[in-house]
Structure formats: structure tokens, C-alpha cells
C-alpha positions in Angstrom: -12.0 -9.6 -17.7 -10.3 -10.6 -14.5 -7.5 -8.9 -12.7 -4.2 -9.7 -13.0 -3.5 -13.3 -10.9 -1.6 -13.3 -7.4 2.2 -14.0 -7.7 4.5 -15.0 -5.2 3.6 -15.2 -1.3 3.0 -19.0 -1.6 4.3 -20.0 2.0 1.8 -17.5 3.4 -1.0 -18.7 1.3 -0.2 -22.2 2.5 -1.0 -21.0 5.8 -4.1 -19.1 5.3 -5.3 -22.1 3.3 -4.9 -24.2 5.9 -6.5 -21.7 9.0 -9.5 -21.5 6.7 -9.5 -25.2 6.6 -9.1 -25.5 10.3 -11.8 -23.0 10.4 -8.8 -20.9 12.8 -8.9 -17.8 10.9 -9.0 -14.9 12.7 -12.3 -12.6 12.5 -10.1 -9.4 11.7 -6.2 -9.7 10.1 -3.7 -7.4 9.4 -1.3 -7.8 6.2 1.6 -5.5 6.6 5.0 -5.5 4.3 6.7 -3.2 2.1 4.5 -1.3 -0.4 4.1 -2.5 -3.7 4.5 -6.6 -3.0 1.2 -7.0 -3.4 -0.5 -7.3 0.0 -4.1 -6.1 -1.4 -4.3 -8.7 -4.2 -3.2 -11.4 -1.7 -5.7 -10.0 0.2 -8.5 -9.9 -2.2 -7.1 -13.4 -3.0 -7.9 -14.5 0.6 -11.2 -13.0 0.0 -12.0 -15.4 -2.9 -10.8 -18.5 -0.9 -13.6 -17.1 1.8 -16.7 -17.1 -0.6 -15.7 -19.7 -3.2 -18.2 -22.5 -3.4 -16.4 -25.2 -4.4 -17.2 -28.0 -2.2 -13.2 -29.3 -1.3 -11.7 -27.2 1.0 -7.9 -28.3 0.2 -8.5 -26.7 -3.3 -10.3 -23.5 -3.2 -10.3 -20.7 -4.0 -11.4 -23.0 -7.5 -11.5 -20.2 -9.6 -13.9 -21.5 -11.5 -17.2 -21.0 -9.1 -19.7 -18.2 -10.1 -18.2 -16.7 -6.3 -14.5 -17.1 -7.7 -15.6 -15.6 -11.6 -17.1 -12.7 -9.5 -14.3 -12.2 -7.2 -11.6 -11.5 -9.7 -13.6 -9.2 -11.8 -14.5 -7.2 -8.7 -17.9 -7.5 -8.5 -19.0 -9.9 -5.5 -21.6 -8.2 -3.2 -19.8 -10.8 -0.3 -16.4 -9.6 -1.0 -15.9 -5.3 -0.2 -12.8 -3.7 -1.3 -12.5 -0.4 0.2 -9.0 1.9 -0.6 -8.3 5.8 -0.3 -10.2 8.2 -2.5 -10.6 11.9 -2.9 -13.3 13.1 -0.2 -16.6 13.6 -1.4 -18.3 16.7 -1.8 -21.1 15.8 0.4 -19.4 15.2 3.8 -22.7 13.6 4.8 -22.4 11.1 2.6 -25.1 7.9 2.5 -23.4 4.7 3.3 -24.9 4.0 -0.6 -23.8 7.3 -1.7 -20.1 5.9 -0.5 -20.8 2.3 -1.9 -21.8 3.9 -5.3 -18.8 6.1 -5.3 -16.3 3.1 -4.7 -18.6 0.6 -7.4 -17.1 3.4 -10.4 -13.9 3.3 -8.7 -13.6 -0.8 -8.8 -15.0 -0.6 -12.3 -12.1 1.8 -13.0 -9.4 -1.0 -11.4 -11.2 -3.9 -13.2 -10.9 -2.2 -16.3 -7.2 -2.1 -15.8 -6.9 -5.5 -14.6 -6.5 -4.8 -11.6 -3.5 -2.4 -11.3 -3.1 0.6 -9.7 -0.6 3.4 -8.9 -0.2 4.4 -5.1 -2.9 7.0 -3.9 -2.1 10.6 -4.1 -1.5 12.8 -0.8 -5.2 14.0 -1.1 -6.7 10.8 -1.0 -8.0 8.8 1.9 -10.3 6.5 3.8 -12.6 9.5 5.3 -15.5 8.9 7.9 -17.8 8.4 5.4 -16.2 4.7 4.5 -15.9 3.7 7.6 -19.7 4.3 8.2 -20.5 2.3 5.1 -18.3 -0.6 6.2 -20.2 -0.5 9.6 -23.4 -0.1 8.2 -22.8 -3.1 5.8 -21.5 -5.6 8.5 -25.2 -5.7 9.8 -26.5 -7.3 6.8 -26.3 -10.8 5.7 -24.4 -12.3 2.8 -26.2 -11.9 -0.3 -24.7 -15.5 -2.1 -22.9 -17.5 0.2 -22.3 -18.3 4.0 -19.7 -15.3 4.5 -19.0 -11.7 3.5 -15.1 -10.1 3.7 -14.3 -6.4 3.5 -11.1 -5.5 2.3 -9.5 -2.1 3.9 -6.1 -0.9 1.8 -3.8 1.3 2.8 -5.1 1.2 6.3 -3.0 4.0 7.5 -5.2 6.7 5.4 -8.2 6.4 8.0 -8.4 9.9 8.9 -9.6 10.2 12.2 -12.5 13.1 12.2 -13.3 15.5 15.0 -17.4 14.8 15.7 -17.4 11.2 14.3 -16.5 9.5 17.9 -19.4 7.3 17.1 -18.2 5.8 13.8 -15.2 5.4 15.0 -16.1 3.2 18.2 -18.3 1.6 16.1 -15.6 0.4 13.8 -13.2 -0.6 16.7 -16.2 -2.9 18.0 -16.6 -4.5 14.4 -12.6 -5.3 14.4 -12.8 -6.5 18.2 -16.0 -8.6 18.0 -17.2 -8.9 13.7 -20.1 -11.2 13.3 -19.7 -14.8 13.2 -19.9 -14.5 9.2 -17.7 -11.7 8.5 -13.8 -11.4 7.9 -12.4 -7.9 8.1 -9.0 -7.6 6.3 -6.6 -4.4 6.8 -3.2 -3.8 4.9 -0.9 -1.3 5.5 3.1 -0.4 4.4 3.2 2.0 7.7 1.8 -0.4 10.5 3.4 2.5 12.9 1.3 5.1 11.3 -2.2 2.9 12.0 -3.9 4.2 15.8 -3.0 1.7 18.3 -6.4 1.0 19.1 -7.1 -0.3 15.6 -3.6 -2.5 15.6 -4.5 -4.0 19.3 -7.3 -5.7 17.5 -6.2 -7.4 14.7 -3.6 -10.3 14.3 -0.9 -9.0 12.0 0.6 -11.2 9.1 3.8 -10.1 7.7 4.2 -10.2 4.2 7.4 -10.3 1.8 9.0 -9.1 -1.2 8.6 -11.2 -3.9 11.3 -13.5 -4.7 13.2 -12.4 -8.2 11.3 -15.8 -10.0 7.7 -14.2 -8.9 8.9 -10.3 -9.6 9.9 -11.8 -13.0 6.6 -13.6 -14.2 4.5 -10.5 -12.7 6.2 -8.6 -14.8 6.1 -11.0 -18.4 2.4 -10.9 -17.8 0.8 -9.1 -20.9 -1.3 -6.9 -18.8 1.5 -5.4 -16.4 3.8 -5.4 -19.6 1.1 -3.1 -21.4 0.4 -1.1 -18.2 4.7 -0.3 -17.4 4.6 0.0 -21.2 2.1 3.1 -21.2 3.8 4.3 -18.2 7.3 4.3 -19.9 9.3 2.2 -17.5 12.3 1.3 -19.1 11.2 -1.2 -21.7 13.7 -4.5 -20.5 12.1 -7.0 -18.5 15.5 -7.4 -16.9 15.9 -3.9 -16.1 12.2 -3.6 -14.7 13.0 -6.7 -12.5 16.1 -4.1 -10.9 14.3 -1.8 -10.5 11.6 -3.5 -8.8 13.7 -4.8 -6.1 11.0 -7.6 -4.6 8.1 -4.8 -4.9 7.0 -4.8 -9.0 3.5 -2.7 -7.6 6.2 0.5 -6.7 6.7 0.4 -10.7 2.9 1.2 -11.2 3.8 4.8 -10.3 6.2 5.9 -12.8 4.6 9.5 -12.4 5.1 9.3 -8.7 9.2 8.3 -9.0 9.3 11.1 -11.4 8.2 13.5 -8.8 10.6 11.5 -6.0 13.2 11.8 -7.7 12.6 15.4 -8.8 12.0 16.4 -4.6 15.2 13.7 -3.3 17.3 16.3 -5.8 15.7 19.3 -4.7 16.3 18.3 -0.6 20.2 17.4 -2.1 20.7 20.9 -3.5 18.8 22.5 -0.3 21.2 20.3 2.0 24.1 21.9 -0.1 22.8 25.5 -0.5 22.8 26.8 3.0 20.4 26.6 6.2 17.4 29.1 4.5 16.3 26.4 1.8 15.9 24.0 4.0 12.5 25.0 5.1 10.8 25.6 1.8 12.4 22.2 1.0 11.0 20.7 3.7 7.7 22.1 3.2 7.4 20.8 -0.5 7.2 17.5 1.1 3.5 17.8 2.5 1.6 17.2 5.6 1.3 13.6 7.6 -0.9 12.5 4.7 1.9 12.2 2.5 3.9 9.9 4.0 3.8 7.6 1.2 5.7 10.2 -1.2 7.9 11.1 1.4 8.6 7.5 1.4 9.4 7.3 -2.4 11.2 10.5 -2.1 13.8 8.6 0.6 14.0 5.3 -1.5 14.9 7.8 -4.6 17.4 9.6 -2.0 19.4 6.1 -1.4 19.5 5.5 -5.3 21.0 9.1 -6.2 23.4 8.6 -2.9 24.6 5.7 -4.1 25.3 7.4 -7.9 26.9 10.0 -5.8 29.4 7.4 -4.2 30.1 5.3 -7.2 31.0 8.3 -8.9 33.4 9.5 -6.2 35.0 5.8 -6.4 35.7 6.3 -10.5 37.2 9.8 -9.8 39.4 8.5 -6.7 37.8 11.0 -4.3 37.6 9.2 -1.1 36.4 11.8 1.4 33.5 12.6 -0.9 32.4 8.6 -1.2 32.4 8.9 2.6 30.7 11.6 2.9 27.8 9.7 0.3 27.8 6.8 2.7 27.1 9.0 5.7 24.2 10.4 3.8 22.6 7.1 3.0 23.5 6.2 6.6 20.6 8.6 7.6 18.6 8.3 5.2 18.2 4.7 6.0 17.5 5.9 9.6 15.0 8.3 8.6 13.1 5.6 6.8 12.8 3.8 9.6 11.7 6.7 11.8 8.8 7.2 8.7 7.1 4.1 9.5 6.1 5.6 12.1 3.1 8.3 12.3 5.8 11.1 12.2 5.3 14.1 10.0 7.4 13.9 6.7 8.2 18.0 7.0 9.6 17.7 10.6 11.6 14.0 9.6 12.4 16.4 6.4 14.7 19.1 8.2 15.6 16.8 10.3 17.3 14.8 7.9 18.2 18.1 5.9 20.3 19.3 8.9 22.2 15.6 8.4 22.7 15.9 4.9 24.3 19.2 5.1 26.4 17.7 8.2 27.2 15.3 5.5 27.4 16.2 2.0 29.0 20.0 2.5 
């Protein structure tokens, strides 16, 4: 079966349509936006318009070619989707060993259309995959005239002491890629990727989805099933809330669970006293995790906000101040965690606010 469709993002399609028409596309892009509006299925749909063989250029991808029928069930040899994954046991890895590995893995995601939750802290894109995506650049397309590899959640690359090699290697394939490859990179923490890889790449900016694309996203049977199992609240209404422009950030109802559970256990810390500040800090995890610390701040703002409300319905003014200078720097810490900061030093940092704040 084929993944779920792309939704929304229909002016920038427009204008990668029309580069690849112009043949203007660059050699290596960068899609960067908020997390969960969809950036790796518009860039695995750019993939399809790449190797679809439909023969007018205006209307591709056709979605009917054998390319296109291969594309969206995740199994075109041209078209390399590459994401983080838990490090294999054999750091040594073959480039087919890795390629093997990541086939069972896009089985797994075709299987369920497509639709994913955010990695966990432990996974990543390791040396090994980045060897594999060099390794594979050499060869020709096996179908058509052009082969794309996909690279999600680009900030995972985990740069490795003794793999200097690899590493230049991959820089060189973003800087120069061969005539007949496209080398697509997404990321929600641009700041977080290593300079040298942004300085050679053309970034694209990507949205949040407008409430009409949230909306049929979310009516389409296989998200509905998929939130269903999940147990987000059950009314399409109340999912299109809580989405807020980014329906992929409801794909981790497990993951908001545990934000929500750490945003109230930094609260209590902030309002406890200096000496829970550091285990609370801690709980956060290393510079890998800077995409939970990043749910843990969004679910921060949303119990800040209950906080303030309910000091409005009980006419307690200094405490709905003291809310809105919480969210005041929490907002500022966000910004500060795009960056590649570590989430336990941002953590006391902001705890030390909080408790200027909320005590």
C-alpha cells in the first residue's frame, strides 16, 4: 500500500515543480521548518517528481509510473530515504550491512503508511550511514536518469572521532554530487547542523500547515487509525488544536506523555528549592535529546498558560504575572534550543528563571 499523500506546502511545491522544469534545482537542498509539518514526506515527494517517468514535465510526479507506484511504497532503488536509527552492533558496519538494516526499517514505515513518531534520544545517523550514502553516490541509477537520497532529521549526524575520512567525503558529495544525483537534508534544528554541512546546501524554508491541510491530514483513514491507536483525543476538531500547523507532533502521543510528565517535574523543581534543580536538569539528557527537550518546552508553554488562566478565574493577578514571565522564558529558551546547545545546561538555566518567576 502506499504512504499516506503529501498535504499542504502547495506554494513551495509550485516552486520546486517549476526549478525541476527549468532544470535549476540545486544538486544538494536543505528543508528546514518546525517539526512535525511534514518536511520528509514533501521531501520524499520531491524525490518522486525526480525519477517519475512520465514524459510532461508540468505534470509529474504522475503517480501513476512504475517510478511513482515504487516511490510511495518505499521501494525505489533511485530514491534513498535515510533517518536516525539505533547504532548497530557491528560499528564496522558494510555499506550493505547499513542498506539492509534501513530496507526492514522502510518496510516497517510502509507498513504503517508511512507515519512515524519522532526518533528517540538513542537514535541517530551514525558514521556507518553516512558511508553508505557515499558509497552509493558512485553508482549509477538502477531505472531511470537520476538517483535522490533523502537525509531526515539532519541534525542526528553524529560526528565520530577516527571517521575524518567519511566525513570529508560526505562534505565533497553535498558541495560537488554527480551530475545525476540530488541530495536532500531536513532538519527542525538547522542551528544544531555543523556549519560546514549548512554552507553547502541551499535552504528552503517550510511552514506549518494551514488549518484546511491540518484538517484533511487528519480525516485521512490511515492517520485517523494511527492517532486512534495512539489515544489522542478522539475529535477531529480537538486533534486539529492540538496540532497547531504540525499534525506529525501528534504521532508521538507516548513522547507528550513523557513532556508533559518532565515540563511538570522542572515546574515543581523550579518551586522546591535550588538542590532539585540539578537532578531535574539532568533527567533531560545529553545534546542528543534535543528533540524531547523540545517537546518538553512546547508542553512547558501549554501548562504555563493553564497556570495563568487559572490565576485569571481566581482574581490573582500577581500570580497570572508571574505565569507570563515564565512563558516569557521559556519562549526564549526555545529559541536558544535551536541551536546546538545542550538541553541540561539551557535546563538550569531556565530552572534558575522559573524559580525567579514562579516562587
Amino acid at each position: 500500500m502506499p504512504i499516506v499523500p503529501l498535504y499542504g506546502h502547495t506554494a513551495l511545491r509550485r516552486r520546486l515543480q517549476d526549478s525541476v522544469a527549468r532544470d535549476a534545482l540545486p544538486g544538494s537542498l536543505l528543508i528546514q521548518g518546525p517539526r512535525g509539518i511534514g518536511k520528509q514526506r514533501l521531501a520524499l515527494w520531491l524525490g518522486q517528481l525526480l525519477v517519475c517517468s512520465s514524459g510532461a514535465a508540468n505534470e509529474r510526479p504522475c503517480g501513476q509510473c512504475t517510478s511513482c507506484r515504487y516511490a510511495t511504497t518505499l521501494v525505489h532503488p533511485d530514491l534513498r530515504w535515510f533517518f536516525p536509527r539505533p547504532r548497530l552492533a557491528d560499528t564496522d558496519a558494510s555499506p550493505q550491512q547499513v542498506l539492509d538494516e534501513y530496507a526492514d526499517a522502510l518496510a516497517a514505515r510502509a507498513a504503517a503508511s508511512g507515519l512515524y513518531a519522532a526518533p528517540s534520544g538513542t537514535e541517530a545517523i551514525f558514521v556507518t550511514t553516512v558511508r553508505a550514502i557515499t558509497s552509493l553516490a558512485s553508482y549509477t541509477p538502477t531505472m531511470g536518469a537520476r538517483k535522490v537520497f533523502i537525509v531526515g532529521d539532519a541534525e542526528r549526524m553524529v560526528p565520530q572521532e577516527g571517521a575524518e575520512a567519511a566525513a570529508n567525503a560526505f562534505l565533497k558529495l553535498l558541495e560537488e554530487p554527480p551530475h545525476d544525483t540530488t541530495i536532500i537534508l531536513t532538519s527542525s534544528e538547522p542551528g544544531a547542523l555543523l556549519p560546514t554541512i549548512r554552507s553547502r546546501m541551499i535552504s528552503l524554508r517550510a511552514a506549518p500547515l494551514a488549518e484546511g491541510d491540518v484538517r484533511a491530514f487528519l480525516a485521512d483513514p490511515a492517520v485517523a487509525a494511527a492517532l486512534d491507536r495512539s489515544g489522542t483525543p478522539g475529535s477531529l476538531a480537538e486533534r486539529v488544536r492540538l496540532a497547531g500547523g504540525a499534525p506529525g507532533t501528534l504521532l508521538s502521543a507516548v513522547s507528550q506523555g513523557d513532556a508533559f510528565a518532565a515540563a511538570r517535574t522542572l515546574i515543581s523543581a523550579a518551586t522546591s528549592g535550588r538542590g532539585d534543580w540539578l537532578r531535574a536538569a539532568l533527567s533531560l539528557g545529553g545534546s542528543k535529546s534535543r528533540g524531547f527537550f523540545s517537546d518538553v518546552l512546547d508542553a512547558l508553554t501549554v501548562l504555563l498558560h493553564e497556570r495563568a488562566r487559572d490565576a485569571a478565574r481566581t482574581n490573582d493577578p500577581g500570580r497570572a504575572v508571574a505565569a507570563a514571565r515564565a512563558i516569557q522564558a521559556v519562549e526564549s529558551t526555545k529559541l536558544r534550543a535551536a541551536g546546538n546547545v545542550s538541553p541540561q545546561l539551557l535546563g538550569v538555566a531556565l530552572l534558575q528563571q522559573l524559580a525567579g518567576s514562579l516562587q
